[in-house]
C-alpha positions in Angstrom: 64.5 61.8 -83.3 64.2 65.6 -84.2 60.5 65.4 -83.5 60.6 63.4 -80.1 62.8 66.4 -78.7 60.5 68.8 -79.7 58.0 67.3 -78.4 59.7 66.5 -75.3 60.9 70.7 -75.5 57.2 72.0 -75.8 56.2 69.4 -73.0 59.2 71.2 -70.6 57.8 74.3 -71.6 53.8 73.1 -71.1 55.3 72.4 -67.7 56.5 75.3 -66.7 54.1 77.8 -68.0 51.7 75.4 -65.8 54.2 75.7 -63.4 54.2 79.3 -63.3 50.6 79.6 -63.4 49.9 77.5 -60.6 52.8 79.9 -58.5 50.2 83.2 -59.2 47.4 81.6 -58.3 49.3 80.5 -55.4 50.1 83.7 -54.8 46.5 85.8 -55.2 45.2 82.8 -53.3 47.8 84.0 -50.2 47.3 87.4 -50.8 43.3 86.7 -50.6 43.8 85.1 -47.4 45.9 87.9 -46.0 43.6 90.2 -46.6 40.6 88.2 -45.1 42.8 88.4 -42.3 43.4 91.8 -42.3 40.2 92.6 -42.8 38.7 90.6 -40.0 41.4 91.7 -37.4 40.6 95.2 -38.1 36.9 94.3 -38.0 37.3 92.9 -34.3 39.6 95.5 -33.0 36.5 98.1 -33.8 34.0 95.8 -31.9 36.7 95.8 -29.1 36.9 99.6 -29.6 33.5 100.5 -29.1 32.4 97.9 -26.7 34.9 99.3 -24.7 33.4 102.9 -25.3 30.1 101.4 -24.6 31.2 100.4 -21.2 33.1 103.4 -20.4 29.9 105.5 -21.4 27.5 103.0 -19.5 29.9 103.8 -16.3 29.7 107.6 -16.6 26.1 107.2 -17.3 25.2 105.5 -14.5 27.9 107.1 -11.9 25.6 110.4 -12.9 21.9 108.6 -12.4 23.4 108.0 -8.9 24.3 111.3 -8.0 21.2 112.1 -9.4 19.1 110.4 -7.3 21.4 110.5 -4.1 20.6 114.4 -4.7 16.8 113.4 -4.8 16.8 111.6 -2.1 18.5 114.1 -0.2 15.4 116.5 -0.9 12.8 113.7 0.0 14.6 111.8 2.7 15.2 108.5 3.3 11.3 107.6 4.7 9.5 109.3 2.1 11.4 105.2 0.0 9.4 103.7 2.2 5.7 105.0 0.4 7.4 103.6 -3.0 7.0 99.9 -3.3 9.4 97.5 -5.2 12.1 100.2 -5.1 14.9 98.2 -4.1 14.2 95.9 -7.1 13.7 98.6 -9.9 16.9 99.1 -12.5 19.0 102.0 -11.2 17.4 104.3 -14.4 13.8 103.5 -13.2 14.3 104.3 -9.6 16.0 107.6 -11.2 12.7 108.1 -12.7 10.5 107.3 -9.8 12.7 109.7 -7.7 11.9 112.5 -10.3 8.4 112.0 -10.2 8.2 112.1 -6.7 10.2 114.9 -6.2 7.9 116.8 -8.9 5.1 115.8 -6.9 7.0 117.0 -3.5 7.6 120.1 -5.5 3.9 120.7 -6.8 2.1 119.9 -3.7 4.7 122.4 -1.8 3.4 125.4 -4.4 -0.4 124.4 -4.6 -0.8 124.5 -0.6 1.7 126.5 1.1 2.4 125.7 4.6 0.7 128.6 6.9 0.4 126.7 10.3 1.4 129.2 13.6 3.6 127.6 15.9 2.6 127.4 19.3 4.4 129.1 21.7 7.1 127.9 23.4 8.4 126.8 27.4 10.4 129.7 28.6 12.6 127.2 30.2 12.8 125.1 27.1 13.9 128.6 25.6 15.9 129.7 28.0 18.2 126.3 28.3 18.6 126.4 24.5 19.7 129.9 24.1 22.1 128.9 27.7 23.3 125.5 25.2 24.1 128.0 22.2 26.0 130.5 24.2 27.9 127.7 26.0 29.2 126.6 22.2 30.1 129.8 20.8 31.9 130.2 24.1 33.7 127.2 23.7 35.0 128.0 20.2 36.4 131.2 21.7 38.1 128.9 24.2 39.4 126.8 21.4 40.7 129.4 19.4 42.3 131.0 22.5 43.6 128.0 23.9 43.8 125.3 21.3 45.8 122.6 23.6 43.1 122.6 26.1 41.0 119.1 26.6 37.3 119.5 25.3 36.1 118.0 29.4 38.6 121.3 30.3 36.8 123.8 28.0 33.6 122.5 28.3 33.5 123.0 31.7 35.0 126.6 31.7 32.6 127.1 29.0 29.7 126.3 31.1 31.4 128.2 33.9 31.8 131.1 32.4 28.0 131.3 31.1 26.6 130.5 34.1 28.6 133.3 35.8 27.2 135.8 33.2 23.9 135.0 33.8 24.2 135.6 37.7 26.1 138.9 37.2 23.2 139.7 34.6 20.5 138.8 37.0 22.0 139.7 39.6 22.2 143.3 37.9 18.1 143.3 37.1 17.8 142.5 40.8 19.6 145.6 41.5 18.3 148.1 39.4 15.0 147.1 40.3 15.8 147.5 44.2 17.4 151.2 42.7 14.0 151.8 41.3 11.7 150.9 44.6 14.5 152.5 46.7 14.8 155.8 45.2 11.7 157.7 46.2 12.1 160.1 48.7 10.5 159.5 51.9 7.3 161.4 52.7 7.5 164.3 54.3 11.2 164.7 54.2 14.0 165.3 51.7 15.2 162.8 49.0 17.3 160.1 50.4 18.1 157.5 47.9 19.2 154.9 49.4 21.9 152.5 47.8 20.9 148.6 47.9 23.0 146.4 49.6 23.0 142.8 48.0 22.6 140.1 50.7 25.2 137.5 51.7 23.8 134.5 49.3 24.3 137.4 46.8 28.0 138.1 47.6 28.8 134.5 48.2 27.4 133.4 44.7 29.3 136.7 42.7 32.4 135.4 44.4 31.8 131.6 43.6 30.9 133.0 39.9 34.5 135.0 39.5 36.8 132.1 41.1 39.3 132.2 38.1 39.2 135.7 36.8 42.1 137.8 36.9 40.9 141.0 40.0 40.6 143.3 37.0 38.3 140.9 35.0 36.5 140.2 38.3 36.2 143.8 39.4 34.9 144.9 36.0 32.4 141.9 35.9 31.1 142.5 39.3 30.5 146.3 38.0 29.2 145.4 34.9 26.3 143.7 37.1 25.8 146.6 39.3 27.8 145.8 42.5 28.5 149.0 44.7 32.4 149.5 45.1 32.2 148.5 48.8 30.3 145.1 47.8 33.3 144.7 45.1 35.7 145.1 47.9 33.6 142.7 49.9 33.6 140.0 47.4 36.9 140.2 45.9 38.7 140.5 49.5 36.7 137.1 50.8 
């Protein structure tokens, strides 16, 4: 009897110290796998990391080759694509580098021959009409900044009337002086009379068409800007 209990006492034990061994294995085996775990989330959260680097570099990368070239292309102009076949079809980085090496070439051939050719003269009309279409925009930006709630048809027009009526004064003044220069010789044989010009009517009635608008002292110191005699003013300003 004594040796069936201990027997059945170091079989309880043989138990439980299998028991207990099985538990830590158990337990490294949980710890193993928690650690694979660990290991493999921290090993995807890098991947995530830098692929989300990767496309936040590729994005910066190729916002810059486009700037790049839309500066190129702003050198060579738009035609100069048309000499470059399969461009539309190239990668964004190679049509970066065919841009550059077009542009170097724009740029060497620019140095090596410069660019000597006289221009022909030009139309005096076609000169004259361009320098009348400049003067008639920097007078309407003085209208504009005078009056800003005029309409553009309103200062326009005043523009163009303005110009117009500087001109006539001007020419009218060259038509003057030159009457002032043939006039003023004496007459022969007798003392020196120089004789004032007198405009003629188409004269008058275009400087008064010209100052239609003007305040009298504007008017009068237009109409002596351009050479008018006093009595001419008086003609023109009374009608």
């Amino acid at each position: 009897l004594l040796t069936a209990r201990e027997e059945g006492k170091r079989a309880a034990e043989d138990r439980a110290k299998k028991q207990q061994s099985q538990a830590v294995v158990d337990l490294l085996r949980q710890q193993q796998a928690k650690e694979l775990q660990d290991r493999g989330r921290r090993a995807r959260e890098r991947r995530e990391a830098d692929a989300a680097r990767a496309a936040t570099d590729k994005e910066a990368l190729e916002q810059g080759q486009r700037q790049r070239a839309d500066f190129i292309l702003s050198q060579l102009g738009a035609e100069s694509l048309q000499g470059i076949p399969g461009f539309e079809s190239q990668t964004l980085a190679d049509q970066l580098k065919t841009l550059e090496t077009a542009l170097r070439r724009q740029r060497t051939k620019t140095d090596r021959v410069p660019r000597a050719v006289p221009k022909p003269p030009r139309d005096p009309v076609e000169v004259q009409a361009e320098e009348r279409e400049k003067a008639i925009l920097a007078e309407r930006v003085r209208i504009l900044r005078d009056s800003p709630g005029m309409s553009e048809p309103d200062v326009m027009r005043q523009a163009t009337e303005r110009i117009d009526q500087r001109q006539f004064l001007l020419e009218s003044d060259i038509r003057i002086k030159d009457l002032n220069a043939g006039g003023s010789q004496p007459p022969t044989g007798g003392p020196s009379q120089a004789q004032e010009p007198t405009s003629s009517d188409d004269d008058l009635s275009q400087a008064r068409q010209m100052i239609q608008g003007l305040d009298p002292a504007t008017a009068r110191q237009e109409l002596q800007t351009a050479g008018f005699s006093a009595d001419e003013i008086t003609r023109i300003l009374g009608g």
